[in-house]
N, C-alpha and C positions, 0 to 999 in steps of 0.2 A: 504493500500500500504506500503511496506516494507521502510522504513527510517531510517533515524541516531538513532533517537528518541528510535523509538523499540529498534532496536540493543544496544542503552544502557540500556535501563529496561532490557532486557534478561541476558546481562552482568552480571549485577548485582544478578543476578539468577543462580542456578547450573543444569545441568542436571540432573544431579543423582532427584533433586527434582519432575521431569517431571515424574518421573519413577511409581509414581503411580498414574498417570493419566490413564484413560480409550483414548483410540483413538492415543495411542503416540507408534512409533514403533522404534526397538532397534537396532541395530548393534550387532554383533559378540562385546564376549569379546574380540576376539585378535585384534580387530582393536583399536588401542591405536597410541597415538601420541608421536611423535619421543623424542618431547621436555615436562617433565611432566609443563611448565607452561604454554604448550599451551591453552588456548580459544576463540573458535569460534562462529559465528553463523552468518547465512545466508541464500538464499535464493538457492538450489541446481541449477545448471547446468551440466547436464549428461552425459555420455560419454561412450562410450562403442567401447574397444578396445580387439586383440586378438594376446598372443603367444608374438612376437616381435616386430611385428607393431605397433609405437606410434603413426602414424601421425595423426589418430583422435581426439588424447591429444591434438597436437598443432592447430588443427584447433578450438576445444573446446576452446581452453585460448583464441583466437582469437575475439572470438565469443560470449562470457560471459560478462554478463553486469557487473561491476564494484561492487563490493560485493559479488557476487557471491559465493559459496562454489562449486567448484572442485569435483568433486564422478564418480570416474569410475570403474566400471564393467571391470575385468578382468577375465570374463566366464573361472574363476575356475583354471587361472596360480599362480604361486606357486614361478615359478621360477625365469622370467623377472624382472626387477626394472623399471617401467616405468617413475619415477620420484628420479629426484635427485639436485644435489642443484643450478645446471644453469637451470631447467624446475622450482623448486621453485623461484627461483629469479625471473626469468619473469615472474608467476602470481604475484609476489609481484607489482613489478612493474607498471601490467597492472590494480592493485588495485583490484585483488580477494583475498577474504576474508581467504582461508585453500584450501585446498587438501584432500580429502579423497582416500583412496586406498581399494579397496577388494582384495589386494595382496601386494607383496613387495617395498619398496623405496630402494636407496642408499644414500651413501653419509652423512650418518646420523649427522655425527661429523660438518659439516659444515651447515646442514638443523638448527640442534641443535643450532649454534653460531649466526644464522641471524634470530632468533625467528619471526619464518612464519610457521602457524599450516598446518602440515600436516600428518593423522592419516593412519597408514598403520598396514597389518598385521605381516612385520619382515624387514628384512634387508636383502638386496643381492646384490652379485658382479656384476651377471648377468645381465647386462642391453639392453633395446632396442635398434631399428633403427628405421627409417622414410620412409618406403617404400611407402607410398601412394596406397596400395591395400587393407586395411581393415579398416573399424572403422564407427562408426556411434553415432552426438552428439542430446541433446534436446530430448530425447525420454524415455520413463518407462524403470529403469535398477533393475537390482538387485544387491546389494553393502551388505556386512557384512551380509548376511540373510536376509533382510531386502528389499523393495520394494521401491523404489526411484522415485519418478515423478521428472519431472521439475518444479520448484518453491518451491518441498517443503522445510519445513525450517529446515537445517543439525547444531544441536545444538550439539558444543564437549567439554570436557578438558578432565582435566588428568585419569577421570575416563570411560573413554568411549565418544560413542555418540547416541545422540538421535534423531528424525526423527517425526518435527510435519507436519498436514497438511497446505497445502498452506493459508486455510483460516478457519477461526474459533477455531483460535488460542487464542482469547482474555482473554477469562475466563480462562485458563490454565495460563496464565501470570499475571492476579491479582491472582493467587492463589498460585503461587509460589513468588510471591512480597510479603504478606502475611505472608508466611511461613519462607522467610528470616528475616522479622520482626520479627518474634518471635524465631525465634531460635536466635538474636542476642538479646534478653530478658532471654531467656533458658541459653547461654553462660554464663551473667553476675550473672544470679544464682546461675547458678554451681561455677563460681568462689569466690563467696562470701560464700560458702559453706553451699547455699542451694539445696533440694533437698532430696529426689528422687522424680523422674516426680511424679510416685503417688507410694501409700503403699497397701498391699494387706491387709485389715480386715477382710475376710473371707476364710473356705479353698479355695481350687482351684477349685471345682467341684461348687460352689456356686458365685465363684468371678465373678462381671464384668467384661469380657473379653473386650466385644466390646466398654463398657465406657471405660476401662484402653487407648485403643487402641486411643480412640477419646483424649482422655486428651494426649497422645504425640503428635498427630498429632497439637490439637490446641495451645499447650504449656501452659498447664493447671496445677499446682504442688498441688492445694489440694487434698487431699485423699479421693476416692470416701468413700461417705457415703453408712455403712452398712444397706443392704435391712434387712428389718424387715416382718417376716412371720405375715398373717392374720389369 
């Protein structure tokens, strides 16, 4: 079950590290956050809205349990801002975690000042209304390319975002605990000016590709040893 606890182990982890995991789906590059020191994570709540109709948005913030990450489906508008910095304030307030967008925000200067992640693909003047004729929240959307259930979990900063599943997330999070470990070993190396990760001693058509490969991943700095022919 999703808690404080996790939310801080994941914190502590970067996306971008999920990135070569098996089972982890991606976002569009252009979905990027307004603010680069945004990050998040969370447990998705869905939303799916069309054209200039927001009022599915507000029934969505309504209705989203308290941490929640924000993700709506804007079936491919370009143009509208469905979010801008009094629609962020009240999910602040109502204690959801970010906003994501599969299209535009406004207001960016202001979204920007009250640091509350919200990842959008651009910026526009353009903004909605609340008619109450379309919208539909809590159901499978499609956001950044990407395939969005309810509950799964919307991990973001400045580099993108990432999209695991609701459950059987675990291993993927000692594995990126792990990996910040050692890369915060890797750091202290390189500043003490050691290194390279590893040396090549053979030509290229000979060298361990797939050892060289494993010794970055593990943060490994000795030099594979050279294979000897039988």
């Amino acid at each position: 079950m999703w808690n404080d606890a996790l939310k801080s182990r994941f914190l502590a982890t970067d996306p971008a590290t999920y990135g070569h995991y098996l089972g982890v789906r991606f976002l569009s590059s252009k979905v990027k956050p307004i603010s680069k020191t945004s990050k998040m994570i969370g447990p998705a709540y869905t939303v799916r809205i069309l054209g200039k109709d927001s009022y599915g948005l507000y029934k969505a913030m309504e209705e989203a349990p308290a941490g929640s990450v924000l993700v709506i489906d804007r079936c491919g508008d370009e143009v509208y801002a469905c979010v801008g910095e009094m629609v962020a304030r009240n999910a602040k307030a109502l204690g959801l975690a970010g906003i994501v967008i599969d299209g535009p925000a406004t207001d960016s200067l202001w979204i920007e000042k009250m640091e509350f992640p919200v990842f959008c693909t651009g910026i526009s003047v353009v903004t909605t209304n609340v008619w109450g004729i379309t919208g539909e929240c809590n159901i499978p959307i499609s956001c950044g390319g990407a395939a969005i259930h309810p509950g799964d979990l919307v991990f973001g900063d400045a580099d993108g975002v990432v999209v695991l599943p609701a459950e059987g997330y675990e291993e993927m999070l000692a594995r990126a605990e792990e990996a910040a470990q050692r890369e915060i070993l890797m750091r202290q190396k390189f500043e003490a000016g050691e290194g390279p990760l590893f040396r090549t001693v053979a030509p290229l058509g000979e060298a361990d590709i797939a050892g060289m490969i494993y010794d970055i991943r593990m943060g490994i700095t000795e030099p594979p040893k050279k294979k000897t022919k039988n």
